[in-house]
N, C-alpha and C positions, 0 to 999 in steps of 0.2 A: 169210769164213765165219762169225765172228761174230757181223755183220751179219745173216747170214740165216738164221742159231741165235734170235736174238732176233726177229727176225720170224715166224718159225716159231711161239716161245713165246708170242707178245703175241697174235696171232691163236687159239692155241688157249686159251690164257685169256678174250679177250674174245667166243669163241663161247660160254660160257654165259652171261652176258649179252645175247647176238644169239636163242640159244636160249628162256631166261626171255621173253625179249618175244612171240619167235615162237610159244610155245606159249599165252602167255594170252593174247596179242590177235589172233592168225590162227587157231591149232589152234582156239581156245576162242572164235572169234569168227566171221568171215566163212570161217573154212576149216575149221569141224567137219563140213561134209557128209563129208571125208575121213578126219578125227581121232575122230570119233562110232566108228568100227568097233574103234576101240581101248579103248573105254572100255565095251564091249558084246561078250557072248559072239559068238562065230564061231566056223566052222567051217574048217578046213584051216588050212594054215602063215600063209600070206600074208594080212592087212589092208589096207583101202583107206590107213589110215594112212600102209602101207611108201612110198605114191606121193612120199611128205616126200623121203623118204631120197633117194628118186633124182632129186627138183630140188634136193636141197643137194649130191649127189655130182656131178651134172653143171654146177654152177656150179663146185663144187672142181676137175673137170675142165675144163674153160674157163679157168681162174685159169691152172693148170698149164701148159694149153695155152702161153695167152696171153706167159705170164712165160718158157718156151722159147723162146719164138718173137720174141725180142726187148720183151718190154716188164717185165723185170728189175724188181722181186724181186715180181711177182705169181705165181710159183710158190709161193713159200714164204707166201703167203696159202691160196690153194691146197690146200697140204700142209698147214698149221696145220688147216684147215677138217676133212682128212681123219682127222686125227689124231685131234681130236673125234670126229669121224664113230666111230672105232673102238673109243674109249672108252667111247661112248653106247652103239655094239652089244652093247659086253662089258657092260657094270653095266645099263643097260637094261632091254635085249631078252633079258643072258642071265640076270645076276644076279636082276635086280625076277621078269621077267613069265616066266620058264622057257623061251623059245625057243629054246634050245637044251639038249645035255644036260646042263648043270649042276645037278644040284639042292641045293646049297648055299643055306642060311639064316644068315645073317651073326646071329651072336649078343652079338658088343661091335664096338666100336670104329666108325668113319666109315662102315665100310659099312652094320653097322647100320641108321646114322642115316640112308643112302641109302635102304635097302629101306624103313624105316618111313615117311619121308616119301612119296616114291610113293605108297605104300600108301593113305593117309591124300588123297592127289590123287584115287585112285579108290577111294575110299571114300564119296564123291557122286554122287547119281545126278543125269545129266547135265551141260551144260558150265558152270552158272552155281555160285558160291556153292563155287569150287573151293580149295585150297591148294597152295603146294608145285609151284609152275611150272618151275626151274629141273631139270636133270639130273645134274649133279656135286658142285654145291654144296647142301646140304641145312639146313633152318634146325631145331633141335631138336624131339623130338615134343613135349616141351610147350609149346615155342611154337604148332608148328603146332594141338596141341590147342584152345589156345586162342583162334586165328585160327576154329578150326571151329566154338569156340563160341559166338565173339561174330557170324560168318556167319549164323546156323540159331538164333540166340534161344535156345541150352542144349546141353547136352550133347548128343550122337552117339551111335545108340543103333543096330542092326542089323536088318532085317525079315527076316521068310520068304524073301524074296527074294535076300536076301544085300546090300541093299543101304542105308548108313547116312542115319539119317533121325534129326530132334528129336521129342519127343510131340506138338509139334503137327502136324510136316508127319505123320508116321503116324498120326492122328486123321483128317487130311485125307486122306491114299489110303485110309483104311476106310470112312470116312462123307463122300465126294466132294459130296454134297448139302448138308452143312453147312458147307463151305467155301464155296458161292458164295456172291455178295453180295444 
């Protein structure tokens, strides 16, 4: 039992590690046709995003499967994975983006430091020039500040749009013609 308390544990710690990667170089790379709808206003409950959820819940279910069914201790891989899976839905999906009824804004401590960072992840428009990839583990807002400012050549400034931009790149969505080369 032990055994498979610590298996449990090492897999749910080393998915945000598996998660960190998977969001900057799949969400944020070859697989934002899917991740793009999260980072952009929609309408109704569900995002093309959600489609993530359910190839990690059906590998976590496969694991489960597999490790019942004799090939011992990939359950408790499995269930590490889920266990993530459940943490991500709660801070996430309910704490960060509101999809559920929670309307709680963490005002000190760690979660805080959860919601700001997010925050500050989609505080850029679009997938490049982003911060702040990982989901549980959060690096300080002035680090992250700082990541934004040496990304984008200066500080981080808000448009009409709602969406954070430097005075050059909003120079460049005003006057698109003096940007080109």
């Amino acid at each position: 039992m032990l055994v498979d308390t610590l298996i449990f544990l090492t897999t749910l710690t080393l998915m945000e590690g598996f998660a960190w990667w998977a969001h900057k170089y799949v969400m944020h790379g070859w697989g934002w046709g899917w991740h793009r709808s999260h980072h952009e206003p929609h309408a109704g409950w569900f995002e093309k995003n959600d489609l993530y959820a359910l190839v990690f819940a059906g590998v976590a279910i496969l694991l489960i499967w597999l490790g019942t069914n004799g090939m011992h201790p990939l359950e408790w891989v499995g269930a590490g994975m889920t266990g993530y899976g459940l943490l991500y839905f709660l801070v996430h999906d309910g704490l960060v983006h509101k999809r559920w009824p929670l309307r709680h804004v963490p005002r000190r401590g760690y979660l805080k430091r959860l919601y700001q960072a997010h925050r500050m992840h989609h505080a850029v428009d679009g997938k490049e020039r982003c911060v702040s990839f990982g989901f549980l583990y959060a690096p300080s807002a002035e680090q992250l500040k700082r990541e934004l400012r040496d990304l984008h050549g200066g500080p981080l400034r808000r448009t009409n749009e709602g969406v954070a931009t430097t005075a050059q790149d909003a120079a460049a969505r005003s006057h698109p013609e003096r940007s080109k080369p």
